[in-house]
Backbone as CSV, one residue per row, in Angstrom:
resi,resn,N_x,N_y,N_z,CA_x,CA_y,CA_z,C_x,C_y,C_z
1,UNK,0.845,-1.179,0.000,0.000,0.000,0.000,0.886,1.236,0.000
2,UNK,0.649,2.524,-0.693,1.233,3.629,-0.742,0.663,4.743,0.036
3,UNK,-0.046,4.460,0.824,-0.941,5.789,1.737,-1.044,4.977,2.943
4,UNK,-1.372,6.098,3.831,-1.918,5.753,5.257,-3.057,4.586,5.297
5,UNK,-3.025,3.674,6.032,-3.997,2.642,6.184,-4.612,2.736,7.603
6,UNK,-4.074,4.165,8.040,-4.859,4.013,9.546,-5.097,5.972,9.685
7,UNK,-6.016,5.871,10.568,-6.319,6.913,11.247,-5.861,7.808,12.229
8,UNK,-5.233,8.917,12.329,-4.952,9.226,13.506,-6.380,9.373,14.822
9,UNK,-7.252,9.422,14.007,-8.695,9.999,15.475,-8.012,9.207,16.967
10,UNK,-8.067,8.062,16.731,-7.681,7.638,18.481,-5.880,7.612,19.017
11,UNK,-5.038,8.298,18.470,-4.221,8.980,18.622,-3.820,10.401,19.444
12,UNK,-3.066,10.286,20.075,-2.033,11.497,21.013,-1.957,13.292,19.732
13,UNK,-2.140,13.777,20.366,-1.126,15.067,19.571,0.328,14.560,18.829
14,UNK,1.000,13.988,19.628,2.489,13.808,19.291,2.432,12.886,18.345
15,UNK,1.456,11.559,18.596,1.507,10.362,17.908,1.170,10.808,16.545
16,UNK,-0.025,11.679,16.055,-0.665,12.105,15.085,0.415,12.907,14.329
17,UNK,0.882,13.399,15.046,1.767,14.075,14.416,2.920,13.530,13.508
18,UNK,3.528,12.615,14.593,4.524,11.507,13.861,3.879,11.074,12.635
19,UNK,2.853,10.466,13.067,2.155,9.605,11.408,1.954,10.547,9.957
20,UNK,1.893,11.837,10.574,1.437,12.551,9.102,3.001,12.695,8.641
21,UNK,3.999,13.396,9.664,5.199,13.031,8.682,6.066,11.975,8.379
22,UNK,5.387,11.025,9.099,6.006,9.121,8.202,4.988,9.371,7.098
23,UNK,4.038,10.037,6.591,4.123,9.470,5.039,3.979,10.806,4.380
24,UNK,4.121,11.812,4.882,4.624,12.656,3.857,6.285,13.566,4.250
25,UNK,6.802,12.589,3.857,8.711,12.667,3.836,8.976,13.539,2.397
26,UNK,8.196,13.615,1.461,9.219,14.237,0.299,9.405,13.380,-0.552
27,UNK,9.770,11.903,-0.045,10.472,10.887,-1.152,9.568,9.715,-0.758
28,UNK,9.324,9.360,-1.808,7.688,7.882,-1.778,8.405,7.000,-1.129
29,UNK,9.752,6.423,-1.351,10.586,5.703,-0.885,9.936,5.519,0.721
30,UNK,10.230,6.994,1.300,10.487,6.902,2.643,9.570,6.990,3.013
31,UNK,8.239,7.155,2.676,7.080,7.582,2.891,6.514,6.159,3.284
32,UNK,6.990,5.138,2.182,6.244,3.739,2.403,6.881,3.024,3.462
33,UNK,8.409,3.213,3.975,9.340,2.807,4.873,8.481,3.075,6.215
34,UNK,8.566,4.865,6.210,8.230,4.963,8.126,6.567,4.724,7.673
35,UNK,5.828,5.459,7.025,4.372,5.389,6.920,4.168,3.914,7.247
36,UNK,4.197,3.267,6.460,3.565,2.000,6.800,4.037,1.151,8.288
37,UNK,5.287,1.695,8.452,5.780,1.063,10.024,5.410,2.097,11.556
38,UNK,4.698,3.120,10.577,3.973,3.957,11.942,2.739,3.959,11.481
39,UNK,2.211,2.983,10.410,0.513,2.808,10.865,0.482,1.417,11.501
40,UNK,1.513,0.493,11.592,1.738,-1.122,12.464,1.905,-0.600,13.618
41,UNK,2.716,0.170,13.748,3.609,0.204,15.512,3.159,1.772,16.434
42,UNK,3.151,2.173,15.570,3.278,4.340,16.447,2.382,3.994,17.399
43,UNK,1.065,3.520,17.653,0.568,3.223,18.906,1.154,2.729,20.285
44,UNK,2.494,1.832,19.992,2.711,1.146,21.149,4.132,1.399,21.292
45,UNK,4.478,2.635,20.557,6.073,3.229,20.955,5.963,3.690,22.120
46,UNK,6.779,3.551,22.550,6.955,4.117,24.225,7.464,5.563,23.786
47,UNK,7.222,6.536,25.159,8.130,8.268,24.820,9.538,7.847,24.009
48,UNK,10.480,7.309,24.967,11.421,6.713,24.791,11.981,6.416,23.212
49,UNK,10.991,5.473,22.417,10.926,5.085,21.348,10.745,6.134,20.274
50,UNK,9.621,7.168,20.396,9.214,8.000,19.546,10.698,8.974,19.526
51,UNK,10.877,9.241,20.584,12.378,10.606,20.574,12.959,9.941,19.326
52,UNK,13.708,8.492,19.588,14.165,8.020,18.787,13.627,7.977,17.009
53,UNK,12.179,8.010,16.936,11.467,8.035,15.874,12.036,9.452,15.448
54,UNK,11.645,10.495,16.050,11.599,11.640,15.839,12.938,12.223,15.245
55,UNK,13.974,11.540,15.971,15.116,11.989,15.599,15.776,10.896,14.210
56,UNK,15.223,9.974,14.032,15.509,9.430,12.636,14.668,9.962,11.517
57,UNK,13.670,9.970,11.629,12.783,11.672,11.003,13.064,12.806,10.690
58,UNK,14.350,13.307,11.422,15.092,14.468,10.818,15.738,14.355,10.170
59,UNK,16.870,13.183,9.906,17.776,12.860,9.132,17.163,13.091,7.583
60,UNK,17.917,14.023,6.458,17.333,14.201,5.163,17.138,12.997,4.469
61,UNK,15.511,12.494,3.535,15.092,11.451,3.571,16.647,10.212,2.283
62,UNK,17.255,11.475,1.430,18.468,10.225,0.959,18.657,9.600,1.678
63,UNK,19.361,10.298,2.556,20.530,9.760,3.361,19.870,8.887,4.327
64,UNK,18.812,8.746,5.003,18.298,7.885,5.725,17.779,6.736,4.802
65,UNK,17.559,6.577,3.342,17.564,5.691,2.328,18.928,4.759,1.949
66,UNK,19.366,5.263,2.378,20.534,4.614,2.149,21.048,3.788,2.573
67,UNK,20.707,4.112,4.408,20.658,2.941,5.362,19.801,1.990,5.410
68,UNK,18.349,2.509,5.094,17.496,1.259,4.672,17.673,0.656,3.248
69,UNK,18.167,0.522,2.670,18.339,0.207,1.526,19.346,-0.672,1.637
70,UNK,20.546,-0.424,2.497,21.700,-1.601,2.655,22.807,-0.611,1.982
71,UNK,22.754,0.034,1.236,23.405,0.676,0.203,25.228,1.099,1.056
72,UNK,24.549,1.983,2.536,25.586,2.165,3.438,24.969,1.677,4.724
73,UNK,25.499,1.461,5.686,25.583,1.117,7.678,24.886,2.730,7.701
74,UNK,24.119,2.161,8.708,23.822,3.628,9.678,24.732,4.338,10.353
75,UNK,24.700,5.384,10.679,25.671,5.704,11.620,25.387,5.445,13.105
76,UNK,26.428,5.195,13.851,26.222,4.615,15.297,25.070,5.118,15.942
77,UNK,24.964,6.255,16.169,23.928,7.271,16.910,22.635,6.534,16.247
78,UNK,22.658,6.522,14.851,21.070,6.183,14.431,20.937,4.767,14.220
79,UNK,21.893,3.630,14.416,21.586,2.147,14.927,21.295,1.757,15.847
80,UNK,20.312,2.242,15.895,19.255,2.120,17.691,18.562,0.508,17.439
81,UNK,17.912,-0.015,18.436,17.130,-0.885,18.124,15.655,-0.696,17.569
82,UNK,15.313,0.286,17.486,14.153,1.033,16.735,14.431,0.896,14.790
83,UNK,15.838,1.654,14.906,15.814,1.405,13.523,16.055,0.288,12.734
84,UNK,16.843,-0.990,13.986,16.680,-2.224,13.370,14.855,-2.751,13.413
85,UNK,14.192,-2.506,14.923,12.917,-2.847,14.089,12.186,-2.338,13.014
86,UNK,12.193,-1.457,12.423,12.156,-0.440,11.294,12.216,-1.189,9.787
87,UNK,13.825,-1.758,10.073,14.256,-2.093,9.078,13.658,-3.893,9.062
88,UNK,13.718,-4.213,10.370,12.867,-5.851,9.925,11.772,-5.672,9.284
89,UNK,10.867,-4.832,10.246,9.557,-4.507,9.165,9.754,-3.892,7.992
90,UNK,10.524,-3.567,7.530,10.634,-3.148,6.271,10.910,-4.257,5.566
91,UNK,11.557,-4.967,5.959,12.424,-6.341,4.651,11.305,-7.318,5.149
92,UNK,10.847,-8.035,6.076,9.529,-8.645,6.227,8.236,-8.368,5.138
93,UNK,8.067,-7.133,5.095,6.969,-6.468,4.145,7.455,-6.766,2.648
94,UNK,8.406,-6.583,2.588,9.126,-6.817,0.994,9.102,-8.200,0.840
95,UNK,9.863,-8.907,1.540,9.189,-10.450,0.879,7.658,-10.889,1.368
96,UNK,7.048,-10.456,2.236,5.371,-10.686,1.732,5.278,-9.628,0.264
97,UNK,5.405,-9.072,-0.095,5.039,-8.548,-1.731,5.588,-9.604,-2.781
98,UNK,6.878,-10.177,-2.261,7.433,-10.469,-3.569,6.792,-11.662,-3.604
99,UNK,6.330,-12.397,-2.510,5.993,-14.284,-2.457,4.656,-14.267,-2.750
């Protein structure tokens, strides 16, 4: 899917917020990356978790493509365990499309 599959209505200020910019990043790429892994998960991120969201969210959307992509390693700071779950759900989702 290329759009939101969920609603913010029973959502936080903060949470709602996160979700509108996981899918509108600029680049479709990244849009389908966090969008679709913050209409599965953004409910049950802890504060904790979201900072972390928030601050891989700033990173300009190439360069954070790049790391999901395999292309380059993350940098230390942004190889959190967030962005490895990120990235499972991301490669999980890709082979349910391809099979």
């Amino acid at each position: 899917m290329a759009g939101p599959s969920r609603t913010s209505a029973d959502l936080d200020p903060r949470r709602a917020r996160i979700l509108y910019r996981a899918w509108h990043r600029g680049m479709k790429e990244m849009d389908i990356i966090l969008g679709n892994f913050a209409d599965a998960h953004l409910a049950g991120l802890s504060d904790d978790q979201l900072d972390v969201l928030e601050d891989l969210m700033s990173v300009p959307d190439a360069e954070a493509f790049t790391w999901f992509s395999g292309r380059i390693e993350a940098p230390e700071e942004y190889d959190t365990p967030l962005f490895r779950q990120i990235l499972a759900f991301q490669t999980a989702r890709a082979a349910d499309v391809t099979a």
